[in-house]
C-alpha positions in Angstrom: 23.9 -25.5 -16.2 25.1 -26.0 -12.6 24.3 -28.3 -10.0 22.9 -25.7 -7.8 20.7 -24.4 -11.1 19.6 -28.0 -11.7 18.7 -28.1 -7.8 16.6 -24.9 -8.1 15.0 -25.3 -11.7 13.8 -29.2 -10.1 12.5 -27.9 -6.6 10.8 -25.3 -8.6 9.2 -27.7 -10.6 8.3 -30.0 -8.2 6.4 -26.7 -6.1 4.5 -26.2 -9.4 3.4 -30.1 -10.4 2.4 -30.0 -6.3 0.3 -26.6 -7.2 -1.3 -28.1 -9.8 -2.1 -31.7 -8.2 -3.8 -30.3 -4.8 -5.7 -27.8 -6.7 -6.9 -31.1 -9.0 -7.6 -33.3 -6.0 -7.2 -31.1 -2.6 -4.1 -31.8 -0.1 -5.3 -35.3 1.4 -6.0 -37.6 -2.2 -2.2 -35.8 -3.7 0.3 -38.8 -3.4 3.8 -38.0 -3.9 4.5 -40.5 -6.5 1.9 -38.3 -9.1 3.9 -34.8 -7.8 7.2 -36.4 -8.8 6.0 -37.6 -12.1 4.6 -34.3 -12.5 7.6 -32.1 -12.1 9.4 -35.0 -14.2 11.7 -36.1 -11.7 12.3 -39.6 -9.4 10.8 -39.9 -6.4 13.9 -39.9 -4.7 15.0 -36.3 -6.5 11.5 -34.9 -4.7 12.9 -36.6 -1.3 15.9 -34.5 -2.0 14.3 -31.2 -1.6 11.4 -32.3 0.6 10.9 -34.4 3.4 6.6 -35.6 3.3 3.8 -34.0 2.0 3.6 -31.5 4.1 6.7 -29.9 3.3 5.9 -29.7 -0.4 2.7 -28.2 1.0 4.3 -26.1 3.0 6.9 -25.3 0.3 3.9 -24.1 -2.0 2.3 -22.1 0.4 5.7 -19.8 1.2 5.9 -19.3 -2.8 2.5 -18.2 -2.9 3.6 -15.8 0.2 6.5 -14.3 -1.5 4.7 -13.6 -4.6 1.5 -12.0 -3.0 3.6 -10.1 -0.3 5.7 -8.4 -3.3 2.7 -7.4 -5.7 1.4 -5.9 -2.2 4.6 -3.8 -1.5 4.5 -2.9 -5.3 1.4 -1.7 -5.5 1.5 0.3 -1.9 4.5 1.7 -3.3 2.7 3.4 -6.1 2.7 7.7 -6.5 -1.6 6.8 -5.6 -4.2 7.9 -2.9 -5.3 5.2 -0.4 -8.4 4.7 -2.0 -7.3 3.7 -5.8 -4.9 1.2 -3.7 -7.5 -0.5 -2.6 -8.6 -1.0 -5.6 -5.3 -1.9 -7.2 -4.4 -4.4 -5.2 -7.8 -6.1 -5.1 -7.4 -6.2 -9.2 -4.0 -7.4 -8.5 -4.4 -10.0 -6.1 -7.6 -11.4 -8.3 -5.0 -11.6 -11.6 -2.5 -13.6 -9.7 -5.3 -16.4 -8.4 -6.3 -16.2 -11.6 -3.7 -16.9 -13.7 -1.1 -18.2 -11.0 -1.6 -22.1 -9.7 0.8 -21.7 -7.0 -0.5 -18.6 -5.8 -3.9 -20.2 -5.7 -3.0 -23.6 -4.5 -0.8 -21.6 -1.7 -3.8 -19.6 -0.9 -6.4 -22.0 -0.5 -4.2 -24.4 1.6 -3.2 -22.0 3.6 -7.3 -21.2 4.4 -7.8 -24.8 4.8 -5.1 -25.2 7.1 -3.1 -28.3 6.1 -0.1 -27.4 7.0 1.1 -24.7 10.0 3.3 -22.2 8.5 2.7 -19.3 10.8 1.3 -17.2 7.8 -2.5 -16.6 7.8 -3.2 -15.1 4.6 -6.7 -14.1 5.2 -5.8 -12.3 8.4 -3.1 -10.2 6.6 -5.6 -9.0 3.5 -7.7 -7.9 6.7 -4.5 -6.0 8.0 -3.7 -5.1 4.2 -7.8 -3.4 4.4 -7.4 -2.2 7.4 -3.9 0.1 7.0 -5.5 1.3 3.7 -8.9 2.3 5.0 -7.4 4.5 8.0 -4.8 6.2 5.4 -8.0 6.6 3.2 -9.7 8.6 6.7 -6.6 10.2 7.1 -6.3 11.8 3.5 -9.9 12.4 4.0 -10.9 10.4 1.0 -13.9 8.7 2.4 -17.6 10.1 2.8 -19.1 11.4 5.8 -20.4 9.0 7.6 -18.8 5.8 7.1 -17.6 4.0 10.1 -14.0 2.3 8.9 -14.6 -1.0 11.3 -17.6 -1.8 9.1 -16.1 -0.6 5.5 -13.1 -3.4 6.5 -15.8 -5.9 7.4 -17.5 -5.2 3.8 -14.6 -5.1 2.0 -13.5 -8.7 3.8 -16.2 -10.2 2.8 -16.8 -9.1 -0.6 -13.2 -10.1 -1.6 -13.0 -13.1 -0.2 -16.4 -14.0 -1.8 -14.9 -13.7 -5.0 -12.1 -15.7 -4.1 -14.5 -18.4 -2.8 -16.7 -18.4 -6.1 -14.0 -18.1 -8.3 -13.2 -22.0 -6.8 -16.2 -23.0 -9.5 -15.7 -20.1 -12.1 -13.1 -18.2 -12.9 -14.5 -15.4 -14.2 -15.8 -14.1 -10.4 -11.8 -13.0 -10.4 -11.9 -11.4 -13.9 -11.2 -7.5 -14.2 -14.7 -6.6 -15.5 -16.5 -8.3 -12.6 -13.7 -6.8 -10.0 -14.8 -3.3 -12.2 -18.3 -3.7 -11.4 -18.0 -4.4 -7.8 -15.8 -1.3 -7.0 -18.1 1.0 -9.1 -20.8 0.0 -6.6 -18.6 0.0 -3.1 -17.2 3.5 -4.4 -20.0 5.6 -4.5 -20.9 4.5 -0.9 -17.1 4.9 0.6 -15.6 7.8 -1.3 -16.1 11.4 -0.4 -17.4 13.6 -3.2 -14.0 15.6 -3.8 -12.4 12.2 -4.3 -14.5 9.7 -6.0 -13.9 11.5 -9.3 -10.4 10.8 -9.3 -10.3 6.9 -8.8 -10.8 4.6 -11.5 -13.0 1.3 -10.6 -11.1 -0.4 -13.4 -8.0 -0.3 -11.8 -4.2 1.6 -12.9 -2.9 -0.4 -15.4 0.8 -0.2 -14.9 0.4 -0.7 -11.5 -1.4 -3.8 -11.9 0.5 -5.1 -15.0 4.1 -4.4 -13.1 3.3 -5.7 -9.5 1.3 -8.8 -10.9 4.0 -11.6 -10.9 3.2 -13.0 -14.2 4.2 -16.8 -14.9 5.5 -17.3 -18.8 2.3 -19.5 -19.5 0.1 -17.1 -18.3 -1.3 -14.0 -20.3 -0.8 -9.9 -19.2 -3.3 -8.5 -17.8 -5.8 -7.2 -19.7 -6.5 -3.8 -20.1 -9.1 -1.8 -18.2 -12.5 -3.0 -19.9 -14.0 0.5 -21.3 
């Protein structure tokens, strides 16, 4: 192994024992002497890479950045109507915080605002939303009658409800309780013509290949029937 994989495979490491410490104790109790011993390295091999707290912080959020902006751009990318994209990437998003610490350690420090990165991931699921519900007017996919301002505002706060909740229980991010809430929110968005063609459950190769799925973590499960 080289030095520069060494380098990468220990600043990884240390971005994942940070994950797992400030979701275990929030951002202010985390000392760096516990993320060091985490990731199995000195404290002077975590000086190395970062320079305080804040930069491991910092460091976490950016991973969790990268990974949720690429399972969005996969999942837009898909041959799929507006609508079911919506839906996808809510299933997606809810797998990775799930299943992936650093994505859920990034995303809850980034709402709790430790650490000024310049990314405000809240404010870009609302501009995620947003794009999605005005393509979903402009293929004509949503019923008469419903005003796209207050579908985003629903949508916003159902979502991040579940991301809230799931804080206590994960199973508020599972795919069967995801399943249940679209069923609902569809029949009030969708126009007749296209309601028939979306599935609340989610397309599973879309999910399962724009998910970025960590080697501990299981594959997504399969719609529930």
């Amino acid at each position: 192994m080289s030095k520069q994989e060494r380098a990468t495979r220990t600043r990884r490491a240390l971005i994942q024992s940070a994950a797992n410490l400030f979701e275990e104790c929030g951002y202010v109790p985390a000392r760096l002497t516990k993320i060091s011993a985490g990731a199995g390295v000195s404290r002077g091999a975590l000086h190395f890479h970062f320079e305080n707290k804040a930069a491991v912080a910092e460091a976490v959020e950016q991973e969790a950045a990268r990974a949720l902006h690429h399972a969005a751009q996969s999942v837009l990318s898909a041959d799929t109507g507006a609508v079911q994209q919506l839906v996808d990437v809510t299933h997606t998003f809810a797998y990775m915080l799930r299943w992936d610490v650093v994505v859920r350690a990034g995303f809850q420090l980034n709402c709790e605002g430790h650490v000024e990165t310049g990314v405000n991931f809240r404010q870009e699921w609302q501009d995620c939303m947003t794009a999605l519900v005005t393509r979903a007017h402009e293929e004509g996919a949503l019923a008469d009658g419903v005003s796209q301002e207050t579908l985003v505002t629903t949508l916003m706060a159902g979502t991040t409800g579940f991301e809230v909740l799931s804080r206590t229980d994960k199973e508020w991010l599972s795919r069967y309780s995801l399943t249940g809430f679209w069923q609902h929110m569809l029949l009030v968005l969708a126009s007749a013509g296209t309601l028939a063609d979306i599935d609340p459950k989610g397309t599973d190769v879309v999910i399962e290949t724009s998910s970025r799925i960590p080697e501990q973590c299981p594959p997504p499960p399969s719609a529930p029937q």
